[in-house]
C-alpha distance (Angstrom), angle and dihedral (degrees) to the residues before:
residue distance angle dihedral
X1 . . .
X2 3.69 . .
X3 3.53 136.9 .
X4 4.01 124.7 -123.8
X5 3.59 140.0 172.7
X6 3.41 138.2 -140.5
X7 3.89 107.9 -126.3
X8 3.70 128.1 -175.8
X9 3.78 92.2 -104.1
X10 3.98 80.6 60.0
X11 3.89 89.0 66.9
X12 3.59 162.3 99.8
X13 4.02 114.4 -143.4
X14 3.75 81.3 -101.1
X15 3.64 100.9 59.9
X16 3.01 106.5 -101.7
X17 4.21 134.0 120.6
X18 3.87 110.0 -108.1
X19 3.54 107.0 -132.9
X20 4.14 100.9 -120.4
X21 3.96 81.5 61.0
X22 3.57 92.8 55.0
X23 3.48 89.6 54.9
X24 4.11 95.9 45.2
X25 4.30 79.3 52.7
X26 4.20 81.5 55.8
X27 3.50 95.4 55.4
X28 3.67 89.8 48.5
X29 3.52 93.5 59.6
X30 3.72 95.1 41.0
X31 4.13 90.0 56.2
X32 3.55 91.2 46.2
X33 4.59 86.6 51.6
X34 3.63 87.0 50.1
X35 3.96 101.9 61.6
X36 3.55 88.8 32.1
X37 4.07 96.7 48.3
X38 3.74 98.9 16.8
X39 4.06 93.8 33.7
X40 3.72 94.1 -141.3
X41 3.67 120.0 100.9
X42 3.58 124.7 -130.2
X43 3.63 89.8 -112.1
X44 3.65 93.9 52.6
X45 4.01 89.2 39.8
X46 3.53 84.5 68.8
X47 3.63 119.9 28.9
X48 4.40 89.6 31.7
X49 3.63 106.2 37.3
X50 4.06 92.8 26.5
X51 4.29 84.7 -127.7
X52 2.93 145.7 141.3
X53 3.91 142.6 -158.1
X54 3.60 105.1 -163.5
X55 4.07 123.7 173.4
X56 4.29 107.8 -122.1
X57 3.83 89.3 166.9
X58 3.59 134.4 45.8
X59 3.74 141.0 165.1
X60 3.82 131.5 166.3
X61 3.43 141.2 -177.8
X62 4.05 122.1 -149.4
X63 4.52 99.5 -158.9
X64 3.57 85.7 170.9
X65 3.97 151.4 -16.2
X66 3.71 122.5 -61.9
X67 4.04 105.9 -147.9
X68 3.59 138.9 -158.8
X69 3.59 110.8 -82.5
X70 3.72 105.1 20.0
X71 3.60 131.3 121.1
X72 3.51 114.3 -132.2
X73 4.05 113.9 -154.6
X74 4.20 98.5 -144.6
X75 4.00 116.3 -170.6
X76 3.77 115.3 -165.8
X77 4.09 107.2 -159.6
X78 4.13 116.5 169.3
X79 4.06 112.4 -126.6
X80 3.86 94.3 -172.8
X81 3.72 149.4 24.5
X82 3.90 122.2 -160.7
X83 4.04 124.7 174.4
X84 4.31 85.8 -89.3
X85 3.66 106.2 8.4
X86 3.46 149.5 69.8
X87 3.78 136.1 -159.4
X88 3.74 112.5 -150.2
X89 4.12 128.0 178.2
X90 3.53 114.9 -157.1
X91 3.96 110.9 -166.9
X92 3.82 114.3 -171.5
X93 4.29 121.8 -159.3
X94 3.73 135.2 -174.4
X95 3.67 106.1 -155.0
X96 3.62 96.1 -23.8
X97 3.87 93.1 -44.2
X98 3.70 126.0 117.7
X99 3.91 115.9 -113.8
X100 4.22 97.5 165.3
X101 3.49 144.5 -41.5
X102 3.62 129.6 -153.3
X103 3.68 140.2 -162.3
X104 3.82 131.6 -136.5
X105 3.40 146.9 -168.7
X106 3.94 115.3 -172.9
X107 3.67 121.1 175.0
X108 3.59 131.5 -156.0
X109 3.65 114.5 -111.3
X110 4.08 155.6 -179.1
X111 3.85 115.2 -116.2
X112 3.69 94.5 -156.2
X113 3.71 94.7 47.8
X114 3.93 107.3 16.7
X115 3.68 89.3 -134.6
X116 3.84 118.7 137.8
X117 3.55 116.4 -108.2
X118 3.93 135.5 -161.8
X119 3.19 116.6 -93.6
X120 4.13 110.8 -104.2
X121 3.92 110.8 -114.0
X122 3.94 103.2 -108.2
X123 3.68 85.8 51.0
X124 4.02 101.7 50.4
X125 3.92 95.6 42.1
X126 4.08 79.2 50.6
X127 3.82 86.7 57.8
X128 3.58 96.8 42.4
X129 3.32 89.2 52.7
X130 4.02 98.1 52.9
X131 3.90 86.0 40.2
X132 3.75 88.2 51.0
X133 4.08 88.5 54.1
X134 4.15 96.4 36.7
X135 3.81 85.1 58.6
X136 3.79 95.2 47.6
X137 3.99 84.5 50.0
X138 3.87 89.8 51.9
């Protein structure tokens, strides 16, 4: 779980976050899970491991406005674990109120080629391991 807040540059002239940087804020959080679950930064994902974790599925929910100056609690938890994927919900709260939630799929891939790839050994027991614990959480 992370901590965010919406900023100006977050928003509409009424206040309120506009949705595509809602998402950007996702993808934050998500690069900041992977070195911290996967232990390999995005930076090295790329230029190290010549990878990539690309999202080919995506579905969110907006329950109800995100506004200027709040800070939104967000809690990443993994729901599945396939050979080259991941499915990941990300559910984001203002003071114990739901704001959205989205849904992802992100698959392991090959720069050069764009192909999926398995998921090297340390890294999938290191999902299993946080999927293990997300399910115990609910």
């Amino acid at each position: 779980m992370t901590e965010r807040r919406v900023r100006f540059a977050h928003c509409d002239p009424a206040g309120i976050a506009y949705y595509p940087r809602l998402f950007e804020m996702g993808d934050i959080v998500i690069e900041d899970w992977c070195e911290a679950i996967l232990g390999v930064s995005r930076r090295a994902l790329v230029e190290d491991h010549g990878s990539g974790l690309p999202t080919v599925t995506l579905a969110a929910e907006f329950t109800a406005p995100a506004r200027l100056g709040e800070r939104l609690d967000i809690t990443l938890f993994v729901s599945a674990v396939g050979a080259s994927s991941v499915d990941l919900r990300l559910d984001a709260r203002c003071a114990g109120s739901e704001r959205f939630k989205i849904q992802y799929r992100q698959v392991l891939i090959h720069t050069a080629t764009g192909s999926s790839r398995k998921w090297p050994s340390d890294w999938r027991e290191r999902l299993q391991a946080a999927l293990a614990k997300d399910a115990a959480c609910g």
